[in-house]
C-alpha positions in Angstrom: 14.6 -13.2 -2.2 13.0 -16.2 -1.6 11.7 -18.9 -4.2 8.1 -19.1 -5.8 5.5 -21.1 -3.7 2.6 -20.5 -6.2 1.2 -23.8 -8.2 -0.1 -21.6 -10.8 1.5 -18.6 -13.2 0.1 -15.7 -12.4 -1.1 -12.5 -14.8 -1.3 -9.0 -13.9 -4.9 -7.6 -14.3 -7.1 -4.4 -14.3 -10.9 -5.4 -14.5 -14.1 -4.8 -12.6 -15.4 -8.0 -11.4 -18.7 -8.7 -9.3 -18.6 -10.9 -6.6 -21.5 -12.6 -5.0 -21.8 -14.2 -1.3 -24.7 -15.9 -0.2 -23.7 -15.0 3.2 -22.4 -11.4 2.7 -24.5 -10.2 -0.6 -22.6 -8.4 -3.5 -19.4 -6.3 -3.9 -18.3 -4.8 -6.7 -14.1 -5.5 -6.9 -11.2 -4.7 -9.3 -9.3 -8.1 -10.0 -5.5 -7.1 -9.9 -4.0 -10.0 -10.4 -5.4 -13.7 -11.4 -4.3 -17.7 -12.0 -6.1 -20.7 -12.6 -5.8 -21.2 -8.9 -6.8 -17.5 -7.7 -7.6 -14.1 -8.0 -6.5 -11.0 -5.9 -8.8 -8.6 -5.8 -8.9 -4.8 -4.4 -11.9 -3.8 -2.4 -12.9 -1.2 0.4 -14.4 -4.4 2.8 -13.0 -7.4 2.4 -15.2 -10.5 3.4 -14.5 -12.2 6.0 -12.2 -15.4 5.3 -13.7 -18.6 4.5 -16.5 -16.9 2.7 -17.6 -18.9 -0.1 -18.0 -16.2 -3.2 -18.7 -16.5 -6.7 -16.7 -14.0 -9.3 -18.1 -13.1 -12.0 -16.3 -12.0 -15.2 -17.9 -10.1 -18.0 -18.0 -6.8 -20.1 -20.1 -4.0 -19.0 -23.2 -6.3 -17.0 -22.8 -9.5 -19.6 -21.7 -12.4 -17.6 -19.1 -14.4 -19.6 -17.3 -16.5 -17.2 -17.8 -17.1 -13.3 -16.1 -18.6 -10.5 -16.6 -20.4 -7.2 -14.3 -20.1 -4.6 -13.5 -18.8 -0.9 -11.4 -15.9 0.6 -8.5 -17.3 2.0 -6.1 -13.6 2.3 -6.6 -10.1 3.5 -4.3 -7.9 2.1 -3.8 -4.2 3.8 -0.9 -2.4 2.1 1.0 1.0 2.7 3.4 1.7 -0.6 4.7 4.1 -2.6 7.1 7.2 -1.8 7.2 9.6 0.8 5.4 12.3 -0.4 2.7 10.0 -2.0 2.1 7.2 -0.5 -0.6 4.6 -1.5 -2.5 2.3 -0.4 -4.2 -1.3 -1.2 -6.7 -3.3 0.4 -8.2 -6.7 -0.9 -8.7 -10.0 -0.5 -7.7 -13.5 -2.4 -10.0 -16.0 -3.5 -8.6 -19.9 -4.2 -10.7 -21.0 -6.6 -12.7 -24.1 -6.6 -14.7 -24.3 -10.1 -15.5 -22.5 -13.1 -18.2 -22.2 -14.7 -19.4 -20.3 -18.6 -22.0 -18.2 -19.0 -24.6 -20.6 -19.0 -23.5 -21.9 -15.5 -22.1 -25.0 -17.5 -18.7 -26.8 -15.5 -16.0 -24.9 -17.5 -13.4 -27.9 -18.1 -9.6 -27.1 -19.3 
């Protein structure tokens, strides 16, 4: 097995999250995984790397936290056993900023 390359810790995650291209329009996503440096999330159609995106994180439609990033990952994955097998398909985003509801710079 070979050692940890991430900066940041990450968390395991199950939320709807919308993400916003200027480029590309809206997709709706399910975040599976996040960090202060990125967020993998599941989709049908990824966007195309280097898209710049903004995520948006709320309850129901109510924005409470957003961030700016770009894809920098595909992911297409074939798991599971035999007689079930699964599927994933997504994309990571590296964040850049964050920002609150209000679009105020989120500092930490």
């Amino acid at each position: 097995m070979s050692p940890e390359r991430r900066r940041f810790l990450r968390f395991e995650i199950l939320a709807p999250v919308k993400v916003d291209s200027p480029a590309h329009g809206e997709v709706r996503c399910v975040a599976r995984n996040i960090s202060e440096g990125g967020i993998c999330l599941e989709t049908r159609d990824p966007l195309p790397l280097g898209s710049e995106v903004s995520v948006y994180f709320g309850a129901e439609e109510e924005t409470v936290m957003m961030a700016i990033g770009r894809v920098r990952n595909h992911y297409f994955l074939n798991y599971g056993p035999e007689n079930a097998p699964r599927s994933f398909v997504g994309m990571g985003v590296r964040f850049s900023a964050f920002h609150d509801a209000e679009g105020r710079a989120a500092t930490h």
